[in-house]
Phi, psi and omega in degrees: 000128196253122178275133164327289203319330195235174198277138199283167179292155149338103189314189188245137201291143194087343205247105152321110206253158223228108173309148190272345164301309171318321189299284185314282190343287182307332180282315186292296167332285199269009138286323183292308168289351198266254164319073177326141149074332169270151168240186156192123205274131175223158218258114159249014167289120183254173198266132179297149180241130182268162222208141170214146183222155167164165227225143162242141111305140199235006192269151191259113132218173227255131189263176185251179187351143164303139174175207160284149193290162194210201175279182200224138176293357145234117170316164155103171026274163168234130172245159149267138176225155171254142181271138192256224194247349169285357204035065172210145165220161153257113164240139202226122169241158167204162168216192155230142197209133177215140188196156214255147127329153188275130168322342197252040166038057152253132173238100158257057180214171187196176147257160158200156192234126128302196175195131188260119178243123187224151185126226153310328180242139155211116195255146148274159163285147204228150179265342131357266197280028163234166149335127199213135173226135204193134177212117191232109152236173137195200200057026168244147220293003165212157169302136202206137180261183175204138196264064223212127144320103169273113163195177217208116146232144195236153162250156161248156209236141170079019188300173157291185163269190166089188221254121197207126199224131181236127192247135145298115156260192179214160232198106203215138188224151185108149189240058136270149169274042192237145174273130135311098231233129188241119126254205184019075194254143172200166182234124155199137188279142176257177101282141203217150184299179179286164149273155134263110188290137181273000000 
C-alpha cells in the first residue's frame, strides 16, 4: 500500500520537482497500461493536522438580566476553525466575572460563559458546557463583592467537516438585584485527530 498522507522529500537541487500524489499516480497509469496482472493500491487519505485558534476580550462589561445566555455589549471573543474528517475539537472558554452583595447582606447571584457553534456545526450554549460561578448567602452584616476567575473546556465528537465558528455567550443566574460584570475573557479552540482503538 503505498500511503499518501505524508510529505514527500524536498525535491534535489536543480531538478523540478513533481507532487507526489502526481508522481505515484503517474506510476500507477503505467502500470494499468504496461504490466498485465500488477497492481497497486494507492491512499490519498492524508491525515488530519490540529489546528488552534483563539480570540480575547480585555473590556469589563456589564451582562444583563437572568435568562438565556446572549452577548456582551462587545460580542465575542470568537473564532473559526475548519473541522476536519476526525470530528472533534477542544474548546476552552474563560472569563473573569464579579458581582457584590445587596445592602441587606443577601447574595444569590452568579455568572457563567458557554459557546455558541454556527456554521458547519451547530451548538448552543449550555450551561452544561461552561464555566460557572455562583454564591448564595445571607445574613451578612455589610456588603461584599466577589471576584473569580472561569473557565470550562469540553471536547465534542461526531462534528461535520467544514468551517464552523465558535462565540463566547454569557450568562447571568441567581435573582439578586446587583449586576454582573465579565472580563478578559477568551476562547480557544483545538481541532484534534481521530482515536485510534488499540
Amino acid at each position: 500500500m503505498i500511503d499518501l498522507s505524508t510529505d514527500p522529500p524536498p525535491p534535489e537541487p536543480g531538478r523540478p520537482g513533481m507532487p507526489r500524489r502526481r508522481l505515484l499516480l503517474a506510476g500507477l497509469c503505467g502500470l494499468a497500461g504496461g504490466a498485465g496482472g500488477a497492481w497497486v493500491t494507492v491512499s490519498l487519505s492524508g491525515r488530519d493536522r490540529p489546528a488552534v485558534a483563539a480570540d480575547s476580550v480585555a473590556a469589563v462589561e456589564q451582562a444583563g438580566t437572568p435568562g438565556a445566555f446572549a452577548d456582551l455589549a462587545t460580542a465575542g471573543p470568537s473564532v473559526t476553525v475548519i473541522v476536519g474528517r476526525s470530528g472533534r475539537c477542544a474548546v476552552t472558554v474563560g472569563a473573569t466575572v464579579a458581582y457584590g452583595s445587596t445592602n441587606d447582606g443577601i447574595l444569590s447571584q452568579g455568572g457563567a460563559v458557554s459557546f455558541e457553534a454556527t456554521g458547519a456545526n451547530t451548538q448552543p450554549p449550555s450551561l452544561e458546557r461552561a464555566g460557572r460561578s455562583f454564591l448564595s448567602l445571607s445574613g451578612i452584616e455589610v456588603p461584599f463583592s466577589v471576584t473569580q476567575t472561569i473557565s470550562f473546556t469540553t471536547v465534542l465528537d461526531g462534528l461535520g467537516r467544514g468551517r464552523t465558528t465558535f462565540t463566547a455567550k454569557y450568562h447571568v443566574e441567581g435573582g439578586s438585584p446587583v449586576p454582573v460584570f465579565f472580563s478578559d475573557r477568551t476562547i480557544v479552540v483545538t481541532t484534534l485527530a481521530g482515536v485510534t482503538g488499540g
